[in-house]
C-alpha positions, 0 to 999 in steps of 0.5 A: 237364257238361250243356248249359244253356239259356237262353230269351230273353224280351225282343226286342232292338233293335240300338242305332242307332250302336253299333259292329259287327264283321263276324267273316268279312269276307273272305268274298266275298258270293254271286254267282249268275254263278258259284254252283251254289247259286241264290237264292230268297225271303228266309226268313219271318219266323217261320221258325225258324233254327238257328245254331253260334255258335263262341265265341272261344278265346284263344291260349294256350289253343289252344297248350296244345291243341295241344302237348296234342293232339300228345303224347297222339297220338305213338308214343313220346312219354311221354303217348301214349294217355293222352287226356283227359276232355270235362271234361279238355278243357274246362278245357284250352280255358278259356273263360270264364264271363263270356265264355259268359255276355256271348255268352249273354245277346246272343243270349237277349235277341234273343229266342233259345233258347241251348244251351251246349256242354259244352266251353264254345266254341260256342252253339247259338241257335234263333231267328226269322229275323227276330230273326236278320236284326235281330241279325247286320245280315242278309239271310237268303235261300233257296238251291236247288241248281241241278243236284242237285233232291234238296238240302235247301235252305240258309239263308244270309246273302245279304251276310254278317253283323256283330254288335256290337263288345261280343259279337264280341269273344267270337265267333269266327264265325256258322256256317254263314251265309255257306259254300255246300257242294260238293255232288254226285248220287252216279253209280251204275252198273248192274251187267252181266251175271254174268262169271267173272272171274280174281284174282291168284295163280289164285284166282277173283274172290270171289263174296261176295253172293249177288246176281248184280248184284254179281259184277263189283263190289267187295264185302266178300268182294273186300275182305277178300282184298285187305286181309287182312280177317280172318274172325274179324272178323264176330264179333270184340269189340265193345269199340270203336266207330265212326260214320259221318257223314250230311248233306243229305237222306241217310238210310238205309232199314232194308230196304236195309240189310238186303237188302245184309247177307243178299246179302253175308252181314254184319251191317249193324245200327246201333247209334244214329243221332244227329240223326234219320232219315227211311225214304228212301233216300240212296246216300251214306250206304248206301254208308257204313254198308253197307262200314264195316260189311262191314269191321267188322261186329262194331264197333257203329255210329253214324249222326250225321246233319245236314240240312245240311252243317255241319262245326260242328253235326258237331263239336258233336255228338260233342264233347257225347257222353261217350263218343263213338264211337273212329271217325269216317269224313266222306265230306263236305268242300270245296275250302280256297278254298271256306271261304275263312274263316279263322275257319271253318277254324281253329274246324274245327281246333281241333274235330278237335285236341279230338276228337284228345286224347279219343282220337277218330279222325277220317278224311276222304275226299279227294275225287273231283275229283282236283288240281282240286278242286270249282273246277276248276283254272281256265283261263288261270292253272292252279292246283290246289285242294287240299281242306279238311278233308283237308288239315287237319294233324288229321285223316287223309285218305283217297285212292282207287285202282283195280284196275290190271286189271279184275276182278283182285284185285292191284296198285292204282293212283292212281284219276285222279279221286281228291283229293290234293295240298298244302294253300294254307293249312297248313304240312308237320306234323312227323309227314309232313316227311320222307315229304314231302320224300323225295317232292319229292326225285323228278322227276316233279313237276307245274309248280310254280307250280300247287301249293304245295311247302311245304303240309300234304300229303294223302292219307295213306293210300288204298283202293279207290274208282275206276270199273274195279270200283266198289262194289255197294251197295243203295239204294232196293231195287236193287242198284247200282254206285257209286265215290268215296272216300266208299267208301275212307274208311268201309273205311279207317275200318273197318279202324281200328275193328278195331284199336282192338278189339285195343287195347281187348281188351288193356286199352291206350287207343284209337289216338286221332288216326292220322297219326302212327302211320301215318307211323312204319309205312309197312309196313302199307300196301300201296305204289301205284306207278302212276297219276295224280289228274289228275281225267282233265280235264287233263294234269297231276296228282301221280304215284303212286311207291314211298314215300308221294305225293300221290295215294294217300298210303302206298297201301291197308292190309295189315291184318296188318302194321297188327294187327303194328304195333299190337301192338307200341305 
């Protein structure tokens, strides 16, 4: 199905009296006091405005989604793997014509270009800020990003927005007009002087790049031996496929990927990058297409890139591809108190259940602030933040450990500042009740009126991604160290798309949304025993113990006990 435009040609002038609805009216408006985020000049008039209208999908259509998503996603249950067609999906979400028609038409008539989705729940609508600001009863404004001056500015809605009571009754929300995002200049480390370092077992730590400025770093070669990365996966099938996902500003240069690849010996080429790319230099996205490809190098790799951070467009992007890549590795997210928009996390959801039931796998990072969150824990009432999306029930998050010693190829640890907790907002899924449970059976618990026991638990798994051994990457022509779980996330990724090469050799459907698998093969991860996400600002934080917990999930791949479990589906 191809998306159909639709022009606008006659202006609209919002009727004095008529009724309006405000679709996130709990959202609270911008407060310059406690925002990084600082106002600036309200947008031209004739600037140019791009918004993700989600239209509203009826409920018992989302439960069909739902009960869909889990059956298809579920080792065991009579439809496992048997995902459905962008065509399949559209059906199942029935949206109406009259629906896409009534909100269509709305926004034409205001002046706007329309661009339906193929699935039918979401508009694309290009219009003047003006005709916006008419439209959605707004004041649209400028913001700047106080401490990061490298920041694509953001379009917002300085008091939130309505529409009128005819259309809002088939709009879910107005994305993103009224979300601030988190975001952070990705530290680097300058690599030390050339060290011999020793490794478990005797062996020497693996010099793997050429480059001298990576000897004391994590690199593909340290990967590979830690996760049981196999050799033949530099030149394994190409059957499968993955995606990375870039936003704000973060673009890639071709000569650092390629000086990355020639040092470390991998293929770091890119199969497609979807939504364009400028010849500059981001360390985030280097980072991601650099070690998703130094664990998968023969899988072909796309670059879906925003100029914003938008869950939505994102969502749109991939859902509107025929045959989009089988992994999505997103170093990207919030605090769920961030979003704070119930509409807006719901519409997240349903994106990634229809992502889930095409066979789609979608990872998230967990974030690098520990229990805290971006918000911080606050100071008179401590409260942890648990992050959104990785603690969506539908998607699979990604904690981060360390090296337990320096420059020692072994046992890992909790990383203290890696994301991990229980969500405020979704409940415990059936597939992680009873690693759960087993973990709130033991002592070591922080005061439980900082956290929410009965909440949706994360991470599920974890990979390297602390500062004792930081990640070597190339960017802007240095090599340099860099830490986060947006380093873990691309790797666990990574190891997820060699998988699924397997599968897909065998003539067997991709593995589709992870959790549950991973929860029925706790053997094919390597247990963390040691350390605490505390984010190292406070005393509090969840314990890393034997079985699954809430800082690094069931610990970091065994690539061989997974290639074991996944043979046998």
């Amino acid at each position: 199905m191809y998306a159909l435009t639709l022009l606008g040609a006659t202006a609209y002038t919002p009727g004095s009296y008529a009724p309006r609805l405000s679709p996130e009216a709990e959202v609270p408006h911008h407060d310059h006091s406690t925002s990084s985020w600082l106002r600036e000049e309200r947008a031209s008039p004739q600037a140019r405005v791009t918004l993700t209208v989600a239209l509203r999908v009826e409920g018992e259509a989302l439960k069909r989604l739902e009960s869909t998503f889990w059956a298809v996603s579920t080792p065991g249950d009579p439809e496992y793997g048997k995902h459905l067609s962008n065509d399949q999906v559209t059906a199942l979400l029935n949206v109406s014509h009259e629906r896409v028609s009534a909100a269509s038409h709305h926004f034409a008539a205001a002046g706007a270009e329309v661009t339906v989705a193929p699935n039918r729940d979401m508009l694309t609508v290009v219009m003047t800020a003006a005709e916006a600001e008419a439209l959605l009863s707004a004041r649209l404004h400028w913001y700047r990003h106080s401490r990061v001056k490298a920041a694509p500015r953001l379009l917002r809605a300085a008091a939130g927005y309505s529409l009128d009571a005819s259309v809002a009754q088939h709009v879910s929300l107005v994305g993103e007009l009224v979300q601030f995002p988190h975001i952070a200049e990705k530290a680097t480390t300058d690599a030390a002087e050339p060290a011999s370092f020793s490794a478990a077992g005797g062996e020497e730590w693996p010099k793997g790049c050429a480059a001298a400025q990576c000897d004391n770093f994590v690199t593909p070669a340290v990967l590979a031996m830690r996760y049981k990365i196999p050799a033949a996966a530099a030149s394994g099938s190409t059957a499968s496929s993955m995606a990375v996902a870039e936003y704000q500003g973060q673009y890639y240069k071709t000569s650092d990927l390629a000086t990355f690849g020639e040092s470390c010996k991998v293929d770091v080429s890119i199969k497609e990058t979807i939504g364009g790319d400028l010849p500059v230099a981001g360390v985030e996205a280097e980072l991601d297409i650099e070690y998703i490809k130094a664990v998968a190098p023969a899988v072909p790799l796309t670059v879906v890139y925003n100029s914003q951070y938008s869950l939505l467009a994102w969502a749109r992007q991939i859902s509107s591809l025929e045959n989009p890549p089988l992994v999505h590795s997103v170093s990207y997210g919030n605090d769920e108190k961030q979003q704070v928009s119930a509409e807006y996390m719901q519409t997240a959801n349903t994106a990634f259940m229809k992502a889930g039931v095409r066979g789609l796998s979608i990872l998230f990072a967990s974030g690098d602030q520990g229990v805290c969150g971006r918000e911080g824990c606050g100071f008179f009432k401590k409260r942890f933040k648990p992050d959104f999306p990785a603690a969506s029930p539908y998607i699979t998050a990604v904690g981060g450990t360390d090296f337990v010693t320096k420059s020692v190829v072994g046992d890992e640890k909790a990383w203290v500042a890696g994301g991990g907790g229980f969500s405020d907002d979704f409940a415990i899924p059936a597939y992680q009740a009873e690693a759960v449970a087993a973990y709130l059976s033991q002592p070591d618990l922080p005061p439980k009126d900082m956290w929410n026991s009965t909440g949706r638990a994360y991470p599920d798994v974890s990979a390297l991604a602390g500062q004792v051994n930081p990640y070597c990457v190339v960017s802007s022509g240095r090599f340099a160290g860099v830490a986060g779980t947006s380093a873990a996330c691309p790797v666990v990724a990574g190891i997820f798309a060699l998988l699924n090469s397997r599968r897909v050799d065998n003539g067997k459907p991709a593995l589709g949304f992870l959790n549950p698998f991973i929860y029925k093969n706790p053997q094919g991860f390597q247990d963390v025993t040691q350390g605490k996400n505390t984010g190292g600002m406070q005393e509090y934080g969840f314990s890393a113990v034997k079985g699954w917990d809430a800082a690094t999930g069931f610990g970091t791949p065994d690539f061989d006990a997974l290639a074991e479990a996944v043979d046998q589906l």
